[in-house]
Structure formats: C-alpha cells, structure tokens
C-alpha positions as CSV (number, residue, x, y, z in Angstrom):
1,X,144.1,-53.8,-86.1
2,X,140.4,-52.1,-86.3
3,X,140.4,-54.0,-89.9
4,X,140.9,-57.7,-91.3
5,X,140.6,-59.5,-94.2
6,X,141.4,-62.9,-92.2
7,X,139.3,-65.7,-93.4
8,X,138.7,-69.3,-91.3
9,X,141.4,-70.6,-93.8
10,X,143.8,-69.2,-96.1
11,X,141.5,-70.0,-99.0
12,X,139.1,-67.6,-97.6
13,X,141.5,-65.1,-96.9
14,X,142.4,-65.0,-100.4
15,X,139.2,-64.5,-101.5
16,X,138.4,-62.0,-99.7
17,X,141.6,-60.2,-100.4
18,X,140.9,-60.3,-104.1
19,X,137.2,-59.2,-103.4
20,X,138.3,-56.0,-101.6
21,X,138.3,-52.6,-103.3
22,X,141.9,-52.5,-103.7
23,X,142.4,-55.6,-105.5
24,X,138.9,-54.2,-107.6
25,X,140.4,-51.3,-108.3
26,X,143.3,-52.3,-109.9
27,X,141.9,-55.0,-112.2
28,X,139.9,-51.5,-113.5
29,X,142.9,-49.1,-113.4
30,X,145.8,-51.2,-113.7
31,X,145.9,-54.1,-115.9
32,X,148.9,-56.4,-115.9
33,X,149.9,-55.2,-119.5
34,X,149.0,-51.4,-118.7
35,X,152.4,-48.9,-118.7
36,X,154.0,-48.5,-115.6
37,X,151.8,-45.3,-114.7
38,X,148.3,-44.3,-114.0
39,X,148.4,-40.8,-115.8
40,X,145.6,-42.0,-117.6
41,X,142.4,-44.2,-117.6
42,X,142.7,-48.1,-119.5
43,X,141.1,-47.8,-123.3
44,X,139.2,-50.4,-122.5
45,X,138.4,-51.4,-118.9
46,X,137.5,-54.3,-117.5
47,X,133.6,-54.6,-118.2
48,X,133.2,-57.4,-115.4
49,X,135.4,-55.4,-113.2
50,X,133.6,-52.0,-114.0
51,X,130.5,-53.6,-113.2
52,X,131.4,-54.7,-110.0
53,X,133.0,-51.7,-108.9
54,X,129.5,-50.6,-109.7
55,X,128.0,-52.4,-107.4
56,X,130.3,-52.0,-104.8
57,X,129.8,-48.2,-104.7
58,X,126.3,-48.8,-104.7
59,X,126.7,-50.6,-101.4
60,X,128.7,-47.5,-100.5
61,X,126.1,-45.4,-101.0
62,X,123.5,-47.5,-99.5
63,X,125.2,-47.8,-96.1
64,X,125.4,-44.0,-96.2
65,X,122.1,-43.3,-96.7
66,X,121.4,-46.0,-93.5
67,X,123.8,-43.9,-91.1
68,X,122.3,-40.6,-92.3
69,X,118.9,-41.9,-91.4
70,X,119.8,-43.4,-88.0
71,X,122.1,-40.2,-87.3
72,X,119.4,-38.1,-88.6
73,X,118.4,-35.9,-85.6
74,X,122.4,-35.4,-84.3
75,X,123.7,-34.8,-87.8
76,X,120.6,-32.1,-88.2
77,X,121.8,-30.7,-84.9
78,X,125.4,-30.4,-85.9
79,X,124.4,-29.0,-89.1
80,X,122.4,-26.5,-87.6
81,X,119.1,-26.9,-89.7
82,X,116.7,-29.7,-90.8
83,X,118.5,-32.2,-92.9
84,X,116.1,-34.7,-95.0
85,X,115.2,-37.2,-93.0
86,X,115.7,-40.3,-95.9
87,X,117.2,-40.7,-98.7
88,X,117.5,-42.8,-101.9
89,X,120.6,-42.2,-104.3
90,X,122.0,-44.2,-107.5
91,X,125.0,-44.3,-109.1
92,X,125.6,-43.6,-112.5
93,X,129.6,-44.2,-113.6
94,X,130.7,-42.2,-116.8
95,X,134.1,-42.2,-118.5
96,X,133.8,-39.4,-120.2
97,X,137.7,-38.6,-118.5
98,X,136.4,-35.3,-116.9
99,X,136.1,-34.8,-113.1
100,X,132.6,-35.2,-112.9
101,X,131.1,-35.3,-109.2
102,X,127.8,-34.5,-109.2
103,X,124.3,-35.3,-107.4
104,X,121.0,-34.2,-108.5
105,X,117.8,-33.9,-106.8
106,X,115.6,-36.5,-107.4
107,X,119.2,-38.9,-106.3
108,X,120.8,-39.7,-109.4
109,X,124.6,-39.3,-108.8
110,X,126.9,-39.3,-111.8
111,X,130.4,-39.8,-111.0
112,X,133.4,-39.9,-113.7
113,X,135.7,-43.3,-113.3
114,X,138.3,-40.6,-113.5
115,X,137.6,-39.4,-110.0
116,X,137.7,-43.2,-108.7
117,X,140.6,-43.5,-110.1
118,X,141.9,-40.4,-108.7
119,X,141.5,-42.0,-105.4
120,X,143.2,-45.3,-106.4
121,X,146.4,-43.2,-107.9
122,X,146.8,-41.4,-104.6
123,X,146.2,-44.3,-102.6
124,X,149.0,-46.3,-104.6
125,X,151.3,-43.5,-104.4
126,X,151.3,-43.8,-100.0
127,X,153.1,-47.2,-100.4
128,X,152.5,-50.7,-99.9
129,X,152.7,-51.6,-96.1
130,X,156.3,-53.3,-95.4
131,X,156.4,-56.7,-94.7
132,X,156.5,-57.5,-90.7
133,X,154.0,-56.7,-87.9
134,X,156.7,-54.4,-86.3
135,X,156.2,-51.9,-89.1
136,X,152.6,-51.7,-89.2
137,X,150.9,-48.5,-88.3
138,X,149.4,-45.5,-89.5
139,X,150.7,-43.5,-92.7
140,X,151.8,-40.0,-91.5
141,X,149.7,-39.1,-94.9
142,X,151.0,-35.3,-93.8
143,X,153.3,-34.4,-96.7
144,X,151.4,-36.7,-99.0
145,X,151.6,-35.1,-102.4
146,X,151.7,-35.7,-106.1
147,X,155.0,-37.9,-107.3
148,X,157.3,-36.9,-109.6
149,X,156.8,-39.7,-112.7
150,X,159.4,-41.7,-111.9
151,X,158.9,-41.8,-108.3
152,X,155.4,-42.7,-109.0
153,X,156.5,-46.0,-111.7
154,X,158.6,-47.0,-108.8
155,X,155.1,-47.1,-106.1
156,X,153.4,-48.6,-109.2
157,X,155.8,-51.6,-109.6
158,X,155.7,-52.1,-105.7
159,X,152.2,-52.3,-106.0
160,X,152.0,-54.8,-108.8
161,X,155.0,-57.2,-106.8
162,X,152.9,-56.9,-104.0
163,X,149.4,-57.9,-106.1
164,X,150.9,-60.4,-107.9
165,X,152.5,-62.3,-104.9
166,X,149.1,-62.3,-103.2
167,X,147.4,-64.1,-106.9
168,X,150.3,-66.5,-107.3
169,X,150.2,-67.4,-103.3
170,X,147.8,-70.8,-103.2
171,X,145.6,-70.6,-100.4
172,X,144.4,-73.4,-98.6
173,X,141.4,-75.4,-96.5
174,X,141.6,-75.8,-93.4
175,X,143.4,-79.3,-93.2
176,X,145.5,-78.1,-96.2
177,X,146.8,-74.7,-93.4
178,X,147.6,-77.0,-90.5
179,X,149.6,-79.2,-92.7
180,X,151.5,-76.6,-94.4
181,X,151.6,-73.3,-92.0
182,X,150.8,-71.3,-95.0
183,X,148.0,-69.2,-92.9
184,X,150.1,-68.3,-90.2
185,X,153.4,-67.3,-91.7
186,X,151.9,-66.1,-95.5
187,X,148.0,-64.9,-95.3
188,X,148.0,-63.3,-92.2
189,X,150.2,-61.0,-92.9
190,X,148.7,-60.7,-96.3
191,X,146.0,-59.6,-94.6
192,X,147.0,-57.4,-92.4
193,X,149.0,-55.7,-95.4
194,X,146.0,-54.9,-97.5
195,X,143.8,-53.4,-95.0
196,X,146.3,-50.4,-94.2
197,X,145.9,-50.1,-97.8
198,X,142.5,-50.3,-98.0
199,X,141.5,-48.0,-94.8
200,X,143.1,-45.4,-97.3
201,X,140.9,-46.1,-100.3
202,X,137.6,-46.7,-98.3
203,X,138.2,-43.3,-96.9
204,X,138.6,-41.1,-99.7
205,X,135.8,-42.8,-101.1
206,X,133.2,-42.8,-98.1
207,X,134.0,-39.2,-98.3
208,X,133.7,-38.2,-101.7
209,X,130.5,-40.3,-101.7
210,X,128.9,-38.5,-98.4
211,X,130.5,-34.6,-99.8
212,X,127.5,-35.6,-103.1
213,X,125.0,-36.9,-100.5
214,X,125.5,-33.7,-98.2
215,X,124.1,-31.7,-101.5
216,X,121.3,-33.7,-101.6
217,X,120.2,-34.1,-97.6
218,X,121.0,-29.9,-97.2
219,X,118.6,-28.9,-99.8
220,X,121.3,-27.3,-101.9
221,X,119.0,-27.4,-104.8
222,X,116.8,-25.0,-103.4
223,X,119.7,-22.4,-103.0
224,X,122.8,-23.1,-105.2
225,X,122.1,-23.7,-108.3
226,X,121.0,-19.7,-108.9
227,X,123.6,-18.4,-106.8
228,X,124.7,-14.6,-107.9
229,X,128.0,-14.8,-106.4
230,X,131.0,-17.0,-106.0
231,X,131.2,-16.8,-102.2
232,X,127.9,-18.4,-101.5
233,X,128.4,-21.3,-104.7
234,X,131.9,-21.9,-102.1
235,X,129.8,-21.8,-98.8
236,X,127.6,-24.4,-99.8
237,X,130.8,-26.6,-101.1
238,X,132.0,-26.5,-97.5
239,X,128.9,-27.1,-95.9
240,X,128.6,-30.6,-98.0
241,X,132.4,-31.3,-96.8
242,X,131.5,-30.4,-93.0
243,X,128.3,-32.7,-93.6
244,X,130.6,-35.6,-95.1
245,X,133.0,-35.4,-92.2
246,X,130.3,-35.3,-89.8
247,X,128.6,-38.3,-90.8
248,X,131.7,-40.4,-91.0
249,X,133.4,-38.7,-87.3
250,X,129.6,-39.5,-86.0
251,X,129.8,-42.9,-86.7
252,X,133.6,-43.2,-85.1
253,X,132.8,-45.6,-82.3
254,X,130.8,-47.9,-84.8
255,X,132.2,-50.3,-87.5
256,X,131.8,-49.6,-90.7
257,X,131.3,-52.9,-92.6
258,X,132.1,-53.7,-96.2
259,X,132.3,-56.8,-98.6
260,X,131.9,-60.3,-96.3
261,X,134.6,-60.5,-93.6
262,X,136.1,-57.0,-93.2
263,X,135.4,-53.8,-91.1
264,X,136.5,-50.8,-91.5
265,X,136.6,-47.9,-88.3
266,X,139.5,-45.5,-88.8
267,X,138.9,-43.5,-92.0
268,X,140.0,-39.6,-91.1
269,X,142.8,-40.5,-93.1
270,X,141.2,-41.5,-96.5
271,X,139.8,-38.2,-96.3
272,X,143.0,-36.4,-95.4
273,X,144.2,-38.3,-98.3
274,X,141.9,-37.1,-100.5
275,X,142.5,-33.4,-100.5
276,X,146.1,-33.6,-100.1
277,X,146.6,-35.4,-103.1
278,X,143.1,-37.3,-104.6
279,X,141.8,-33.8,-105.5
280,X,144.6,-32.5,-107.8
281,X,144.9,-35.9,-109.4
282,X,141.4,-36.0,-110.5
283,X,141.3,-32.4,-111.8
284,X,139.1,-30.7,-109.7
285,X,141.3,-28.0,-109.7
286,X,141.0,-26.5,-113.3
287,X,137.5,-27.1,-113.5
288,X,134.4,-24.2,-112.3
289,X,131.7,-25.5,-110.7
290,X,127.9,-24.7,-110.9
291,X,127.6,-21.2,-112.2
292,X,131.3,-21.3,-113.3
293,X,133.0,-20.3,-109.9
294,X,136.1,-21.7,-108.6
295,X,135.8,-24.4,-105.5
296,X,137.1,-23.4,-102.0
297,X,141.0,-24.3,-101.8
298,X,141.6,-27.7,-101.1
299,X,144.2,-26.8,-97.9
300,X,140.9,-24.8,-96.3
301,X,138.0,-27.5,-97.6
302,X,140.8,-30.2,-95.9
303,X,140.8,-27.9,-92.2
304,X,137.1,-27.6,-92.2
305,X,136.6,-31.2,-92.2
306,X,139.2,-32.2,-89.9
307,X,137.6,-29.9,-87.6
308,X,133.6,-31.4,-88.4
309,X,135.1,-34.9,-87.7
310,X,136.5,-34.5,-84.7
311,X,133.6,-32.4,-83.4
312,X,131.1,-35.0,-84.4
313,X,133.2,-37.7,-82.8
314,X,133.7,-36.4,-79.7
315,X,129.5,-35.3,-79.4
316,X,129.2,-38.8,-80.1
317,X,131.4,-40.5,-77.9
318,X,129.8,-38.0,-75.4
319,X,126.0,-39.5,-76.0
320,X,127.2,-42.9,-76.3
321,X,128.7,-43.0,-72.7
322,X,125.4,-41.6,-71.3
C-alpha cells in the first residue's frame, strides 16, 4: 500500500484513524442520529468538527501552495506562460447550501460545506473496502455515478457499521498488543481499510482545492472576469483543471503527506471521482458561472485532466531519472 494509517500500537492506529479526513468528515456530515441519507447538509453541524475540518483544508491548501512554488518553473513550462511564482491563500467555509467554489485575487477562497460534502457523498457511495487483504485494490471508479436513494441508504449504513466498529474497537499499548493480538488481526486491517477510502476523498479534494488555486497562479483575474463570450469564461475553466492535474501528476513520484502518520501518493482517482459523480452531487451543474455562462461538460473537463496528469507525470518521472 502507497498509504497507512498504522501506528507503533493499536492505540495509535486508532487515533490516527479517527484523525483522518474520513472519520472528520463524517462527524460533520453524518451524525449518528442523522437519516439514513446525505441529500442534505446537518442543521446544525458539529462546531468542533467544522472547525477542524477548517484547519485541515487549510493545511491542504498550504502544501499546495509549497508544491506550486517548488514546481514553479516545470508547471510554468507545462502551462505554457509565466505562472506566479508564490502564493498565499485562505480558506473561508460558508454554508449558505449553494455550490460556491470560488478564489479571489488577493487569496481569499470561499468554499460552500456543500461542495465538501459533495465529495464525502460520492466517496461513501464507492463502498467501504471488504474485509481481507486479498480484496484490496483499486476501485474501478469507471461507472461511478449517482445512486438511486435506496441504493445509496444501503452504502450509508455500510459506512456507519464500518465507522462504528472502528470507535467501539479498544486499542491498545504496546504491551497491551502483544498480549492480546488485537494489532495484528483487528487494526491492521483497519488501517489498511480506511486508506483506500481515504485516497478517494483526499483526491477530489486536492483537486478541487488546486482547480481554485490554478485561477489565482494563471492570472485569470486579469482576463475572465470581463469576458464577452461564453467560450473564453469555459477556456479559462479548463485551463485551471489542466493546472490542477498538473500539479498533482507532477508531484506523482513524491509523497504527499497529511495529518501525523499517513501518506498519500495515488490520487488520479479522487479526481476521476470527482467529475464522475462529486460534480453533480454538489450542484455545479445548474448553476452559471462568472458572467452567467454554463461550465465546460464535466465528461470533457474529466478527459482534459486525465490527459494533464499523465503528461505531467511522465515529464517528471523523465527529469527525475536524469
């Protein structure tokens, strides 16, 4: 596995299964008395929760803007024109239940909880990993699309079995694993379990988080926001998606670290993930962007990044073995 959650002991396992964005995540969306569906957002949200979801973007963003400026002179190449060389951006979460994804100049992104959510719901709706090492592996995310409601309860309560076997399961100190075999047999596969889930999540996220940056590093501002026609408002939309893509495929052969003792290095399909099925749940679809015009389709936006990713990957595997 590129990932692991796997502590020195189960204890620390544990917590660091609880501390990843999965776990997050569903103490925001999915509280244990919530209805069996994720249509829509909690009335009230977790505040302590919301505010470390917060954070955790934050730290999202922040490694972002550290890859851009270490990638800066290939991802300006790739691009085709002089990206900014450094940026700053901060997060502003909203719950005002539209799809709001939006960056503005001076760095302030806003994104709606609804979008994050959007991410979580399609990530839920892939399935929890089945128990057993010999059915690990990648999702074929290929005919990933929205569930039917009842098909979707179903993923929902699989989910929450799965969550709440991994908060009743007691984790252990070291002296506490050898006696009872817990880490072994239990947390290791515990572990292994939520990181398939999370590679999903992490993803969508990375990506929908890099698409906002991509605005800000190409200078969009200078062009977009007074564009006269639709084709040039969907131009720059792809530009910011082949951006995105680029910066995570250029970063392929490098680990992506998150929280305290898990990596993250395979994320083509959180992305994949995201326009397949991520998109539609968060709305994006029945709402104009700047200037009212419609965004590119999500099949085509999906292609174009596919195709930056690999391109980046393979230029950078190509310097790296020089």
């Amino acid at each position: 596995m590129n990932q692991t959650f796997k502590g020195a002991w189960s204890y620390e396992t544990k917590q660091n299964i609880l501390d990843s964005y999965t776990m997050l995540s569903a103490r925001v969306f999915l509280p244990w008395d919530a209805p069996g569906t994720l249509t829509n957002l909690p009335q009230a949200p977790d505040p302590i929760a919301m505010r470390r979801l917060h954070l955790r973007l934050q730290e999202l963003l922040d490694e972002i803007a550290l890859r851009h400026a270490a990638s800066h002179a290939r991802l300006s190449t790739t691009m085709r024109q002089d990206l900014l060389p450094e940026i700053r951006v901060r997060l502003n979460l909203t719950t005002t239940g539209q799809p709001l994804a939006h960056v503005e100049e001076n760095g302030d992104l806003t994104i709606d909880l609804l979008v994050i959510q959007a991410m979580f719901r399609a990530t839920v709706m892939t399935g929890v990993p089945q128990k057993g090492w010999w059915t690990y592996g990648e999702y074929d995310l290929s005919g990933i699309e929205p569930l039917s409601p009842a098909a979707e309860v179903a993923r929902i309560a699989e989910f929450q079995d799965f969550r709440g076997m991994v908060e009743r399961e007691t984790g252990y100190c070291a002296i506490g694993d050898l006696l009872t075999g817990i880490f072994a047999v239990k947390w290791g596969d515990n572990a292994e379990r939520v990181a398939l889930i999370e590679e999903r999540i992490l993803g969508g996220l990375l990506f929908l988080l890099a698409h906002e940056v991509g605005h800000l590093v190409l200078g969009h501002f200078r062009h977009t926001r007074s564009v006269a026609d639709e084709a040039a408002f969907q131009a720059a939309e792809l530009q910011a998606d082949r951006y995105a893509a680029a910066l995570i495929g250029d970063a392929k052969g490098a680990e992506w670290i998150f929280g305290r003792m898990y990596r993250v290095t395979r994320t083509i399909g959180g992305f994949d993930l995201f326009f397949r099925t991520a998109y539609s749940l968060a709305g994006f679809e029945r709402v104009p962007g700047n200037g009212g015009f419609r965004h590119p389709e999500p099949r085509a936006r999906r292609e174009a990044a596919i195709a930056a990713y690999d391109a980046a990957a393979a230029q950078a595997s190509k310097e790296d073995k020089k």
